[in-house]
N, CA, C and O of each residue as an XYZ file, in Angstrom:
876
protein
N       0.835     -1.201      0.000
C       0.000      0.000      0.000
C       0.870      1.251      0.000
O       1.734      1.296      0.876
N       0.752      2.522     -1.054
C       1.050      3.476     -1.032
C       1.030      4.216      0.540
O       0.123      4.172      1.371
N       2.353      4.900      0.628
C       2.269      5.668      1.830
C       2.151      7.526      1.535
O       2.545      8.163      0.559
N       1.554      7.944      2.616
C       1.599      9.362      2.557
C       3.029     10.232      2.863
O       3.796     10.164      3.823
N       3.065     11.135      1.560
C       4.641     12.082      1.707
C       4.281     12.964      2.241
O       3.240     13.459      1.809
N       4.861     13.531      3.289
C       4.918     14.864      3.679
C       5.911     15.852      2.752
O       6.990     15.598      2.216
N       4.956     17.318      2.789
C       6.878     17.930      2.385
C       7.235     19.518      3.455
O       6.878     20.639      3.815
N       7.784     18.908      3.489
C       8.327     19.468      4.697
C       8.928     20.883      4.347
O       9.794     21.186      3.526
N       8.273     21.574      5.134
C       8.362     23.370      4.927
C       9.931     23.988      5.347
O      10.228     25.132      5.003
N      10.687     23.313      5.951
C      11.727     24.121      6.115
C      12.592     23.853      5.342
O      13.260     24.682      4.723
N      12.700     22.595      5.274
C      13.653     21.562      4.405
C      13.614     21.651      3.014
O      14.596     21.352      2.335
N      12.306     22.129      2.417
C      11.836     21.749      1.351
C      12.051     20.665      0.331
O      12.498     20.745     -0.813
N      11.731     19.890      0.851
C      11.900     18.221      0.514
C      10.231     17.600      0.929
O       9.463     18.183      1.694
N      10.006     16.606      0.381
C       9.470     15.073      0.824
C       9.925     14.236      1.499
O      10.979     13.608      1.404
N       8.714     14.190      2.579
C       9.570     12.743      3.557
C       8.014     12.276      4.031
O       6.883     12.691      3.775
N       8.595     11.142      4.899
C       7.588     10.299      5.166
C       6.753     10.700      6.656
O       7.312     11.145      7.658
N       5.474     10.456      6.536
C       4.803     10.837      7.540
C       5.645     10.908      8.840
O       6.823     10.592      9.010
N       4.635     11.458      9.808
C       5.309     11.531     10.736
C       3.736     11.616     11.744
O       2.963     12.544     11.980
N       3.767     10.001     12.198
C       2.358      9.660     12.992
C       2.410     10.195     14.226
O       1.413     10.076     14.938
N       3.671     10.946     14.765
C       3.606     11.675     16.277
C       2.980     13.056     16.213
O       2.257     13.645     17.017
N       3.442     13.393     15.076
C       3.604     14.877     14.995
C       2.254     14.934     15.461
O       1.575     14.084     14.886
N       1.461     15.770     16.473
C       0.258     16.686     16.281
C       0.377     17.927     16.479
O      -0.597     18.628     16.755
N       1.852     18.489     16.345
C       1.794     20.259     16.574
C       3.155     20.267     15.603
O       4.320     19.879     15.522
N       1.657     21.317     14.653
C       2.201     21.738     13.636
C       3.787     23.602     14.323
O       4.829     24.141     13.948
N       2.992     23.657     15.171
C       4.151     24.775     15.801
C       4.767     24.759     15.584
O       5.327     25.816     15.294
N       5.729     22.938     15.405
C       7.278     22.994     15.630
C       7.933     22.511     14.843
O       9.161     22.602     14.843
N       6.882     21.545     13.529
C       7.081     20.880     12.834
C       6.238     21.112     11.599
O       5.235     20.401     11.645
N       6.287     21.726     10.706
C       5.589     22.157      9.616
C       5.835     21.366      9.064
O       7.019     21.088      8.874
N       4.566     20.448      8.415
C       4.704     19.728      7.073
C       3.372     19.605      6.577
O       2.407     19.049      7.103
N       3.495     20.446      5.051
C       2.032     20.132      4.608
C       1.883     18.929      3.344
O       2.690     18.531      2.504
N       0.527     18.583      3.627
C       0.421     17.332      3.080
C      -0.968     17.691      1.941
O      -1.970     18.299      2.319
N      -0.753     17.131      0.378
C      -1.458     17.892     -0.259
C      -2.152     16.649     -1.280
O      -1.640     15.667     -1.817
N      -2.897     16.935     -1.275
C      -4.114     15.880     -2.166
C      -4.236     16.241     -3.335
O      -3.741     17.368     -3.366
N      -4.674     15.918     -4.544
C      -5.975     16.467     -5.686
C      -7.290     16.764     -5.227
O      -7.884     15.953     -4.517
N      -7.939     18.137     -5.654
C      -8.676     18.191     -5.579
C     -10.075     17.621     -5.259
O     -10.799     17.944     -4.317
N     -10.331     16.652     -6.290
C     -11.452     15.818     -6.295
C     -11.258     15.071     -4.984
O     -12.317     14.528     -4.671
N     -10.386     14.872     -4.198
C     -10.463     14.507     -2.859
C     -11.709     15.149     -1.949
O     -12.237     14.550     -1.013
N     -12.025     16.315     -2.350
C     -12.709     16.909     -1.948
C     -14.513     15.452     -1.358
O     -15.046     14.956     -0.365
N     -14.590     15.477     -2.465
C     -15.469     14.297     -2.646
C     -15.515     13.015     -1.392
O     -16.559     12.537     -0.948
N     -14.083     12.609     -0.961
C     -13.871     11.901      0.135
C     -14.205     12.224      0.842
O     -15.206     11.754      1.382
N     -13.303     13.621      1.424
C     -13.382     14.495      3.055
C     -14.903     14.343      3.172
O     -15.134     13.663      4.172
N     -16.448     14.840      2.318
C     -17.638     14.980      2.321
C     -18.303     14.258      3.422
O     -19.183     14.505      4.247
N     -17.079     12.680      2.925
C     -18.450     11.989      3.487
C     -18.043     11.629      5.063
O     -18.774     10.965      5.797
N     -16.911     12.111      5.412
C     -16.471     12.130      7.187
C     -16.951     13.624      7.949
O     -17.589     13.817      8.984
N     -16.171     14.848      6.669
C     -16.491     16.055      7.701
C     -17.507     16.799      6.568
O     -17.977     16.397      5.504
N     -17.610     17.962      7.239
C     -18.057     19.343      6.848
C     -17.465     20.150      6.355
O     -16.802     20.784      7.176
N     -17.299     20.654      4.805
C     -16.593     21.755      4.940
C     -16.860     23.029      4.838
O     -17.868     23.383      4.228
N     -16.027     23.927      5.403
C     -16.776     25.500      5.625
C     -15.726     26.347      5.217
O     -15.117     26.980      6.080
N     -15.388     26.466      3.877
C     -14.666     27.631      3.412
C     -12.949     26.927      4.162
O     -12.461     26.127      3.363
N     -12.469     27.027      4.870
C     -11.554     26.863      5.403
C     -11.314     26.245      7.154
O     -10.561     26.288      8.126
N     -12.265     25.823      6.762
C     -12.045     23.780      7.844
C     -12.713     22.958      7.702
O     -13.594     23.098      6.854
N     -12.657     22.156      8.183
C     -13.518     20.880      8.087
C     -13.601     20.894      9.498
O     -12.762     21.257     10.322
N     -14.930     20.367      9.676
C     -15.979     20.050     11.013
C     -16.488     18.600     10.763
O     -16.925     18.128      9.713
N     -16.356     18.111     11.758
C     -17.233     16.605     12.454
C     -18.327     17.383     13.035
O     -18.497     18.576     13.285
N     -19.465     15.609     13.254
C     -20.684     15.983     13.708
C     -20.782     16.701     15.040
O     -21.740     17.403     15.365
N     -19.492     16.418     15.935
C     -19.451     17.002     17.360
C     -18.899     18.595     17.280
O     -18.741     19.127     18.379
N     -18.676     19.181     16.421
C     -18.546     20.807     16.066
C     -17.079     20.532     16.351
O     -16.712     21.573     16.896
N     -15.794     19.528     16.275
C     -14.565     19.751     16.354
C     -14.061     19.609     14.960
O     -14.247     18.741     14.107
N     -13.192     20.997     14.977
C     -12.928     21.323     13.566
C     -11.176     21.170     13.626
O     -10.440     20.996     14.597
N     -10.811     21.336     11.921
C      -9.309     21.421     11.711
C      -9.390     22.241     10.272
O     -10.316     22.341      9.468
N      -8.218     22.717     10.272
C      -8.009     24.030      9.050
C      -7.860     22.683      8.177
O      -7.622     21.508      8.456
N      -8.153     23.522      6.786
C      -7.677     23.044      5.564
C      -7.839     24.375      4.768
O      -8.494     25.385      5.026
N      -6.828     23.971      3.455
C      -6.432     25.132      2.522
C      -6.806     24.250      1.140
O      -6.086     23.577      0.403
N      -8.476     24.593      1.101
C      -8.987     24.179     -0.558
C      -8.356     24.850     -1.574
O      -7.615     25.662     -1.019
N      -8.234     24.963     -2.949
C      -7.551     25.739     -3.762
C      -7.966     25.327     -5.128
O      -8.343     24.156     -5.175
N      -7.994     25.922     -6.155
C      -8.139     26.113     -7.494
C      -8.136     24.587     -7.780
O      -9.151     23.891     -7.804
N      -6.664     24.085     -8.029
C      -6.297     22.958     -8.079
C      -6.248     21.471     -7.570
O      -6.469     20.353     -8.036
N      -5.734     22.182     -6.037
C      -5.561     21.015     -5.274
C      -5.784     21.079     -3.742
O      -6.571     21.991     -3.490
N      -5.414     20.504     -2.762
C      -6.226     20.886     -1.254
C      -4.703     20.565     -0.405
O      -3.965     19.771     -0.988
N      -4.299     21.021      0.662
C      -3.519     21.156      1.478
C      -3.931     21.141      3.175
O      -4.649     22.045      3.603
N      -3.598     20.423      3.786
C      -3.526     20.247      5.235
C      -2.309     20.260      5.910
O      -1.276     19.710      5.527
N      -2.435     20.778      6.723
C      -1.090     20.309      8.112
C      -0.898     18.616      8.231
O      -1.680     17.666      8.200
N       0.174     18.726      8.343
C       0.759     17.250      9.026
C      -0.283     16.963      9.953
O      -1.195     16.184      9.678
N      -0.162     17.699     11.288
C      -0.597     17.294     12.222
C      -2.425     17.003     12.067
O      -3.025     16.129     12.693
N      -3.202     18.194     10.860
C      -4.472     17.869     10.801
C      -4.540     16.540     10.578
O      -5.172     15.718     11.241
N      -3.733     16.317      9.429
C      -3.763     14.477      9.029
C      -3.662     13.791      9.683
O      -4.557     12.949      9.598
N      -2.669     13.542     10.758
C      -2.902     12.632     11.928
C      -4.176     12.891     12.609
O      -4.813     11.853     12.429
N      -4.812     13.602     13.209
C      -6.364     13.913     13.964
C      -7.122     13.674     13.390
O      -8.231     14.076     13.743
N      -7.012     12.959     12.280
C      -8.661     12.775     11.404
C      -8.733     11.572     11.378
O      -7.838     10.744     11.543
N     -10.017     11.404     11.127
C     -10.438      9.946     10.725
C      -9.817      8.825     10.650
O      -9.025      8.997      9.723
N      -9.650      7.541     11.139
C      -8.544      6.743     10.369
C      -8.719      6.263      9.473
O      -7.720      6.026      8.793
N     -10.409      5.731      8.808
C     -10.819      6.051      7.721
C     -10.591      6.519      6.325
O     -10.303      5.982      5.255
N     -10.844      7.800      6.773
C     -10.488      8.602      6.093
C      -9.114      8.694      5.546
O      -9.019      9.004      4.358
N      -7.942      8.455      6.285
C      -6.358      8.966      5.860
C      -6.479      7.935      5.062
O      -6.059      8.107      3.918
N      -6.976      6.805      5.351
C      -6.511      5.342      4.117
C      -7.327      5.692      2.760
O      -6.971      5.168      1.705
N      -8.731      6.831      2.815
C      -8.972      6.977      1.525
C      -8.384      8.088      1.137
O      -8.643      8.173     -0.063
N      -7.785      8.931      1.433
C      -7.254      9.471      1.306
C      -5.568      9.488      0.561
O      -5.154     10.434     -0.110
N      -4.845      8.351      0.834
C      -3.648      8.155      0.403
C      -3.498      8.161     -1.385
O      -2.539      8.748     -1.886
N      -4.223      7.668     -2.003
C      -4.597      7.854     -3.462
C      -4.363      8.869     -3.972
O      -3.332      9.090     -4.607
N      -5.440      9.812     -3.755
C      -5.132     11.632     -3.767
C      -3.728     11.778     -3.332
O      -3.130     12.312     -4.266
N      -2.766     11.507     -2.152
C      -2.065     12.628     -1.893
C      -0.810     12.776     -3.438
O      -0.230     11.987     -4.185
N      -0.894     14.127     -3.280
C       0.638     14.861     -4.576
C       1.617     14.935     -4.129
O       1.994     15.923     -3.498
N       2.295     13.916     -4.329
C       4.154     14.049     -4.350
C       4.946     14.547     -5.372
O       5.831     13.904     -5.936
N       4.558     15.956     -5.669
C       5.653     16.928     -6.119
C       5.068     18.104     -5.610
O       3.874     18.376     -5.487
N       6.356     18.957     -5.251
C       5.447     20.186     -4.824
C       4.452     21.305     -5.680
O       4.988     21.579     -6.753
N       3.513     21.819     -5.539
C       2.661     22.509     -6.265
C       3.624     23.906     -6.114
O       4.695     23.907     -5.506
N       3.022     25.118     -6.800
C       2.988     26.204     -7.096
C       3.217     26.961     -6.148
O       4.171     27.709     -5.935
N       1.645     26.592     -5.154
C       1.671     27.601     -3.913
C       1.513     26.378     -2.763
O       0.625     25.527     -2.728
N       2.362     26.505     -2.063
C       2.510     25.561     -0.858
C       1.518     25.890      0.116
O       1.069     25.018      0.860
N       1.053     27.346      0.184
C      -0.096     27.656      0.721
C      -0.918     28.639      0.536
O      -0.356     29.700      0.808
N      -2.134     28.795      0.154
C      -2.680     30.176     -0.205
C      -2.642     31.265      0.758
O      -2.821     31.199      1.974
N      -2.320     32.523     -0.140
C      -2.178     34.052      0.955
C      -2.857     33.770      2.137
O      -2.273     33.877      3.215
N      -4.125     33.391      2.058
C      -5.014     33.440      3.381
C      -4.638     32.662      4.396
O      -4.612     32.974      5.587
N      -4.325     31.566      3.872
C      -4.062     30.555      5.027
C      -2.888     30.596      5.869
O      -2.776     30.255      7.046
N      -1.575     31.323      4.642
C      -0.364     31.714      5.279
C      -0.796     32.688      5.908
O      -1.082     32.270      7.030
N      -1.022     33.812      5.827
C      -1.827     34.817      6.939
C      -2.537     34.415      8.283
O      -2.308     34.860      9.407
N      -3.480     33.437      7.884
C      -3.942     32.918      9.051
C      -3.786     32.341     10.191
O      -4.164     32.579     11.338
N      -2.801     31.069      9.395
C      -2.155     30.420     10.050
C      -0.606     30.207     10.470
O      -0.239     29.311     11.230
N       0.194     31.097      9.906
C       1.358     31.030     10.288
C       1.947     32.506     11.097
O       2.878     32.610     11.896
N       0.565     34.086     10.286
C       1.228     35.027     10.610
C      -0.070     35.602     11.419
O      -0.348     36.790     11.259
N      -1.014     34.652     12.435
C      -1.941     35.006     12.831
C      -2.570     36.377     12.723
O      -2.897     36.884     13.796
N      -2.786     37.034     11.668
C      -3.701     37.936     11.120
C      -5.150     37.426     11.044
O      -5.694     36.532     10.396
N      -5.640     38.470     12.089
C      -7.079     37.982     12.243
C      -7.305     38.504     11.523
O      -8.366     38.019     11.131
N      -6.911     39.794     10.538
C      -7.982     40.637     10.026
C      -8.235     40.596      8.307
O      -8.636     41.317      7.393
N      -7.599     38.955      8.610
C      -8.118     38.345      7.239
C      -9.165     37.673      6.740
O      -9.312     37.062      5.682
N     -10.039     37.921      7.867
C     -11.389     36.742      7.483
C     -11.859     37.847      6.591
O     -12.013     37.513      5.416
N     -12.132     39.142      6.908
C     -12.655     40.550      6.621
C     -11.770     41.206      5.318
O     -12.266     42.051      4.572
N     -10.712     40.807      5.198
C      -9.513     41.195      3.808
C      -9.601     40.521      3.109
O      -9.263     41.083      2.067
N      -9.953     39.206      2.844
C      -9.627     38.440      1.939
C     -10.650     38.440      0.873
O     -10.592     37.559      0.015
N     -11.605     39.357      0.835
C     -12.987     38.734      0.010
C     -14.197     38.139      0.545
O     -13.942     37.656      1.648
N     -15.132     38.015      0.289
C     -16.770     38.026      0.576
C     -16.420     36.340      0.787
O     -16.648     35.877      1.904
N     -16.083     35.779      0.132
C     -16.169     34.356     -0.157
C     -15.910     33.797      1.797
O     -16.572     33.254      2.681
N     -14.419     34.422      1.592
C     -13.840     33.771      3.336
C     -14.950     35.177      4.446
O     -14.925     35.211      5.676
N     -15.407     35.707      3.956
C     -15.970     36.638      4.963
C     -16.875     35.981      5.407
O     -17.060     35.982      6.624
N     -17.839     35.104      4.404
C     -19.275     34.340      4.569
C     -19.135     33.170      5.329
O     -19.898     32.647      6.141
N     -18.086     32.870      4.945
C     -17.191     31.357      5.948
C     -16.833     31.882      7.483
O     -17.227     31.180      8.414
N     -16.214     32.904      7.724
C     -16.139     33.212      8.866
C     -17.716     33.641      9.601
O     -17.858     33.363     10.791
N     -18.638     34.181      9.001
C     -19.841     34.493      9.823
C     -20.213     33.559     10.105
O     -20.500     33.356     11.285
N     -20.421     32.271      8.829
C     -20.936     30.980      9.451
C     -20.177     30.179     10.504
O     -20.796     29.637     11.420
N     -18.720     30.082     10.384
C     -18.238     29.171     11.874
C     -18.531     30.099     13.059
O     -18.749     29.619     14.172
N     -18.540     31.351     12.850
C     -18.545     32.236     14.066
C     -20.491     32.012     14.805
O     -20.972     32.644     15.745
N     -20.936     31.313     14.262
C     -22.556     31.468     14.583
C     -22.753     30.290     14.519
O     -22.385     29.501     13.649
N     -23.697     30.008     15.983
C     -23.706     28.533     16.624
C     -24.990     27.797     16.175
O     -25.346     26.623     16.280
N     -25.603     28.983     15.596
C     -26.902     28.138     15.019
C     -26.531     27.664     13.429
O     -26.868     26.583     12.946
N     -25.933     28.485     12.886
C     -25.874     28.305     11.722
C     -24.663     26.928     11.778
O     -24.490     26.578     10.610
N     -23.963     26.229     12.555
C     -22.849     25.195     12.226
C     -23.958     24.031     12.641
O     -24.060     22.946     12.067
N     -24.672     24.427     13.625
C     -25.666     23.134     14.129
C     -26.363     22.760     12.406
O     -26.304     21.680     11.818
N     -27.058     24.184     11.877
C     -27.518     23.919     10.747
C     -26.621     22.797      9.697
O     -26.854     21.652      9.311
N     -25.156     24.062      9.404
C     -24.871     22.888      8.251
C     -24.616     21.496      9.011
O     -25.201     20.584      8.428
N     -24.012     21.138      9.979
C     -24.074     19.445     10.479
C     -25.189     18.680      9.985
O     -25.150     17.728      9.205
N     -26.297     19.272     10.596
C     -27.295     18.559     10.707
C     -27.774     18.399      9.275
O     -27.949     17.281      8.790
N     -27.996     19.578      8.566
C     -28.270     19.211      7.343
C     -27.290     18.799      6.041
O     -27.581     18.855      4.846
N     -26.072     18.380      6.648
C     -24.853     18.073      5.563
C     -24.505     19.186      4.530
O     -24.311     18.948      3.338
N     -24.448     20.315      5.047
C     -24.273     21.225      3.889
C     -22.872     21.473      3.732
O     -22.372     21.405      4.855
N     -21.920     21.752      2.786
C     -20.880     22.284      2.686
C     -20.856     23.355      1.901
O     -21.508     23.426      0.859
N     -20.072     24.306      2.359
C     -19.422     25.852      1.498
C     -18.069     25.375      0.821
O     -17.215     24.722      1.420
N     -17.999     25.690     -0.202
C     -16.448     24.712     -0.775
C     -16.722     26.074     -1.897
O     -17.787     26.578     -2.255
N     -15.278     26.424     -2.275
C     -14.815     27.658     -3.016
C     -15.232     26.651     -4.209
O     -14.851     25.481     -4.169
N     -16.133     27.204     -5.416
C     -16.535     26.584     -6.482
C     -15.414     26.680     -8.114
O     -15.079     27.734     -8.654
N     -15.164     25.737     -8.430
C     -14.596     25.641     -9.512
C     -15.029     25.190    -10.853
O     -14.345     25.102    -11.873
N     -16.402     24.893    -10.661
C     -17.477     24.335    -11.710
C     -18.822     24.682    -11.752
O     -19.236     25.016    -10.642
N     -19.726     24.726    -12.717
C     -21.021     24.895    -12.084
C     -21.432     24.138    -10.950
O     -21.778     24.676     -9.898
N     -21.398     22.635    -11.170
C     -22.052     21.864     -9.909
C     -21.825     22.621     -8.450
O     -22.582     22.861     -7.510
N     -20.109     22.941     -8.767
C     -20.077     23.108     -7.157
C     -20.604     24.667     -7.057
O     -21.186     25.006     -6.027
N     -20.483     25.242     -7.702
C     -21.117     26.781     -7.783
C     -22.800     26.727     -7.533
O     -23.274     27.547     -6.746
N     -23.757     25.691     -8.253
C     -24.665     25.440     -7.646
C     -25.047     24.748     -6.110
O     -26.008     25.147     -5.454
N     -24.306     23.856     -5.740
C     -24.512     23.710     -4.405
C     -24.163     24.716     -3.529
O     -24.870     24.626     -2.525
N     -23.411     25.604     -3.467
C     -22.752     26.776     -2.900
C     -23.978     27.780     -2.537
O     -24.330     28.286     -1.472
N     -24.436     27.852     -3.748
C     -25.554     28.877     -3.723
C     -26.914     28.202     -3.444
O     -27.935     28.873     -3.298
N     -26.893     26.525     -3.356
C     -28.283     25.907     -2.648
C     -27.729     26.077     -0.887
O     -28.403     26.240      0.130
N     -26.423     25.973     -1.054
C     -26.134     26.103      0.721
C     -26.531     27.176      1.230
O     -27.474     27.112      2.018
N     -25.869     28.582      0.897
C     -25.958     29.620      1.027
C     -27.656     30.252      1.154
O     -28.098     31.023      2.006
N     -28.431     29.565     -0.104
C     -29.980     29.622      0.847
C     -30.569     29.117      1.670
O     -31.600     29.584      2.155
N     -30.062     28.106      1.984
C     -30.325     27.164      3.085
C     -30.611     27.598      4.217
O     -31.606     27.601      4.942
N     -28.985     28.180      4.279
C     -28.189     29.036      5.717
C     -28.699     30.067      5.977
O     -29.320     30.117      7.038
N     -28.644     31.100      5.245
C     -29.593     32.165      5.322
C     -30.892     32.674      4.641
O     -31.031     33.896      4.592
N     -31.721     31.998      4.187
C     -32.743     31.986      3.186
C     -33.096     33.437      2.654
O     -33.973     34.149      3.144
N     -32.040     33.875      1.251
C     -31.647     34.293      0.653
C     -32.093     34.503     -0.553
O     -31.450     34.015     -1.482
N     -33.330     35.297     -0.841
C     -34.048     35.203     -2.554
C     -33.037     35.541     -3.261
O     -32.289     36.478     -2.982
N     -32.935     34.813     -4.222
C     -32.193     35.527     -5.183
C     -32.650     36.029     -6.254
O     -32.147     36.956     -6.889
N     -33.838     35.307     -6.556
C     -34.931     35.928     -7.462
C     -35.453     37.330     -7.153
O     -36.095     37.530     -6.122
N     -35.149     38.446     -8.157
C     -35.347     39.650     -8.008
C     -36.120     40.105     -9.269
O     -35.423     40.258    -10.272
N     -37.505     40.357     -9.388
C     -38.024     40.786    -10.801
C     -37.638     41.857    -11.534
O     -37.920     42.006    -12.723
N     -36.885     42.750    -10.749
C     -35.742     43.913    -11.293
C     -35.074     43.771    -11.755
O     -34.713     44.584    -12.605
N     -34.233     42.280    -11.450
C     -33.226     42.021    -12.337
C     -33.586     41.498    -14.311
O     -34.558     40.973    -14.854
N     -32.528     41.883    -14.718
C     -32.747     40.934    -16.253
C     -33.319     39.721    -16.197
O     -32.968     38.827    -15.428
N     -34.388     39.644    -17.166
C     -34.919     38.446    -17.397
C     -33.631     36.730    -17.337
O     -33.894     35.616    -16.884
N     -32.412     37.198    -17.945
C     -31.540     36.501    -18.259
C     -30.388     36.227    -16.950
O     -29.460     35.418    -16.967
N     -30.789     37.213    -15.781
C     -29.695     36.760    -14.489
C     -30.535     36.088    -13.195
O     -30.161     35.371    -12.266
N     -31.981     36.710    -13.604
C     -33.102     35.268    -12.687
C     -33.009     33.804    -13.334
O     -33.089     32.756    -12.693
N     -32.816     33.926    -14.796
C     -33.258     32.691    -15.015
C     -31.641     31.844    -14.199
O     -31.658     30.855    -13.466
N     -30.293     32.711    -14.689
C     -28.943     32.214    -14.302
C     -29.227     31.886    -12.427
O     -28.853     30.781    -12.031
N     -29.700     32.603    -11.656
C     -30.347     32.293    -10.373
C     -30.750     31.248     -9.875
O     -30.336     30.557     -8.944
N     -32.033     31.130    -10.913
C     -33.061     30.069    -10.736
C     -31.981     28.303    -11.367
O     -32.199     27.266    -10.742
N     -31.272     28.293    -12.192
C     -30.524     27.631    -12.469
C     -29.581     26.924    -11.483
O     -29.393     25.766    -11.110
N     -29.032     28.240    -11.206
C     -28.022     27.863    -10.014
C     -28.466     26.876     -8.534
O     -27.903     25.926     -7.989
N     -29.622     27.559     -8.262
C     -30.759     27.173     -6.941
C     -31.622     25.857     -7.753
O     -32.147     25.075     -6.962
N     -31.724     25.691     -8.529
C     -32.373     24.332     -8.827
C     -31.498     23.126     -9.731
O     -32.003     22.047    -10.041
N     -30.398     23.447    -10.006
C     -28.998     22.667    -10.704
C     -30.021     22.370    -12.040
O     -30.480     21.243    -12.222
N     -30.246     23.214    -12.716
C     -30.333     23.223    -14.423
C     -28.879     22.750    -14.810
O     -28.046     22.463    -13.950
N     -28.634     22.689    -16.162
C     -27.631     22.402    -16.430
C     -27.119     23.475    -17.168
O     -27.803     23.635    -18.179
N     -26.291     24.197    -17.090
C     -25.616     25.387    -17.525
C     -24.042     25.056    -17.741
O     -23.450     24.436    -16.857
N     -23.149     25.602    -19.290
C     -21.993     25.420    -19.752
C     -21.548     26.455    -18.910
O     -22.353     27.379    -18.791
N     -20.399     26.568    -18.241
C     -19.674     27.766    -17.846
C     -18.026     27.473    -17.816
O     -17.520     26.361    -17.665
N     -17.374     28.626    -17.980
C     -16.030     28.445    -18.183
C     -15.361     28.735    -16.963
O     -16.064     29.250    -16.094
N     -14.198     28.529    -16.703
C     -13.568     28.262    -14.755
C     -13.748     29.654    -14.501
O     -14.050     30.156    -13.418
N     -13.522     30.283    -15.665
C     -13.595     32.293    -15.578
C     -14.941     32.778    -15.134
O     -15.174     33.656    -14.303
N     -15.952     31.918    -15.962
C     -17.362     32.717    -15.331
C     -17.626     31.823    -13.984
O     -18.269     32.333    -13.067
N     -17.195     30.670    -13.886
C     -17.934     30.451    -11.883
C     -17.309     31.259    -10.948
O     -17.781     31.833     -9.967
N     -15.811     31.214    -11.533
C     -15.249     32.117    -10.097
C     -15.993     33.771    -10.109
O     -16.230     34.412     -9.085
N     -16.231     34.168    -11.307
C     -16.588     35.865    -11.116
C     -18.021     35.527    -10.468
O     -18.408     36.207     -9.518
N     -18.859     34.416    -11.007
C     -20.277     34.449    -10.439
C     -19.965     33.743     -9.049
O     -21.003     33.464     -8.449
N     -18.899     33.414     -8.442
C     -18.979     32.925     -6.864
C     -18.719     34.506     -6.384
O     -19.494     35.080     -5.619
N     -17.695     35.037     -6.860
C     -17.804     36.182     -6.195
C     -18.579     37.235     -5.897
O     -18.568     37.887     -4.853
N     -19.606     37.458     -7.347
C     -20.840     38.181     -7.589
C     -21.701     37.599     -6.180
O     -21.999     38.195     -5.145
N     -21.912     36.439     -6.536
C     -23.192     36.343     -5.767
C     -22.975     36.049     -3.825
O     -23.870     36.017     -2.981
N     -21.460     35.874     -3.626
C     -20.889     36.083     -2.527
C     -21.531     37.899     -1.536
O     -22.069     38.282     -0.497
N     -21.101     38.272     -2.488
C     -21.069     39.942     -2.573
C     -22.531     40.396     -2.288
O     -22.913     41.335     -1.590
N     -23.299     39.431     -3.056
C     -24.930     39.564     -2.908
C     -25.269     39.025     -1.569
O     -25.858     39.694     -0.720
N     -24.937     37.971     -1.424
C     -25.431     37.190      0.219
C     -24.894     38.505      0.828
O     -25.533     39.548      0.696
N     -23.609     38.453      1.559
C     -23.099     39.256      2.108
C     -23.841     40.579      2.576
O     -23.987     41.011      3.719
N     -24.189     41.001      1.585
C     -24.606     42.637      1.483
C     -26.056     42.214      2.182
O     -26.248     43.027      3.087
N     -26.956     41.431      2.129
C     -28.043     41.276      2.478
C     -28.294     40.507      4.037
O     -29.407     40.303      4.520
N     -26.763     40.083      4.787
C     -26.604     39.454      5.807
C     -25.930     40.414      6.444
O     -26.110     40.227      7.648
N     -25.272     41.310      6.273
C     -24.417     42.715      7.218
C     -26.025     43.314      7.992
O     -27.218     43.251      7.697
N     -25.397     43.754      8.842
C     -26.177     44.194      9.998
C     -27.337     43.322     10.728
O     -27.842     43.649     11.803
N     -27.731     42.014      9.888
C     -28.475     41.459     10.671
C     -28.105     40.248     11.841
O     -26.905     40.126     12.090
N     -29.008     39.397     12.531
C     -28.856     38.766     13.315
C     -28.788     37.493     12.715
O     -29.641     36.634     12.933
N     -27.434     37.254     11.673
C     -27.747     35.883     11.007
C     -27.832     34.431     12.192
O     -28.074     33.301     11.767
């Protein structure tokens, strides 16, 4: 059986797990999957923009991305045992591009809080929801995940979550005949062609829309 590589942040190399490690403090090593892993994590945790949650509300960071997904060493040991064995398939042994996205290096290495609020609507909506105890009971209970969209599908579940969570019309008769129907699409998974260029501008659009309609209230 294939084993999991770490690659190790100081060293910058690959090496082999390290089943003690659970503090990443002292020992940085991130461990990085393919994407479509995504699909696995689903069916153990929750994900919310930037962690994953179990049914008991105990969470661990992860760094989703365009491409591919990234965890701490140490998250990998705390999860599932399950899970790490489906998991080994996915993991990428060469290093990627970005070893970690701006946010997460911010977050997590240069504790800047005042990145939930800097980074964009997307991680802003993720932070209101872990920060609010009704709304995490919600997604548990109802299996919902927020996952940064890279396709329609996931751009439509995003925006079935997102009404879920905050029940959110998006249907506006003001708007163009042609951005209700794109709405109504999204909220009922029609099948719509889109290019990686138009989900990310329409995650952000309609990020921007929740957002604006959830500021000042008691989500």
């Amino acid at each position: 059986m294939d084993s999991i590589l770490v690659f190790d942040d100081f060293k910058h190399c690959f090496r082999e797990l390290d089943t003690s490690n659970y503090n990443d403090d002292l020992v940085v090593g991130s461990v990085f999957f393919t994407r479509d892993a995504i699909n696995v994590i689903e069916k153990y945790y929750r994900i919310i923009g930037y962690i994953i949650c179990d049914d008991k509300g105990v969470y661990y960071p992860i760094d989703v991305r365009k491409n591919d997904i990234a965890i701490l060493e140490g998250t990998y040991n705390c999860i599932e045992d399950e899970l790490k064995k489906e998991l080994v398939p996915y993991n990428i042994k060469i290093e990627p591009a970005e070893v970690w996205s701006p946010f997460f290096f911010r977050w997590q290495f240069m504790c800047d809080w005042n990145v939930f609020e800097t980074c964009g609507d997307f991680i802003n909506i993720a932070s209101k929801i872990i920060g609010n105890e009704r709304l995490m009971k919600k997604i548990i209970d109802d299996k919902i995940d927020y996952v940064l969209p890279v396709n329609y599908k996931e751009l439509s579940q995003m925006v079935r979550g997102l009404n879920k969570l905050f029940g959110v019309e998006f249907y506006n008769k003001a708007y163009y005949e042609e951005i209700n129907y794109l709405f109504d699409s999204l909220v009922n998974g029609y099948h719509i062609n889109m290019s990686t260029e138009e989900v990310e501008t329409y995650c952000y659009q309609l990020c921007n829309y929740v957002l604006k309609r959830i500021e000042g209230e008691h989500v």
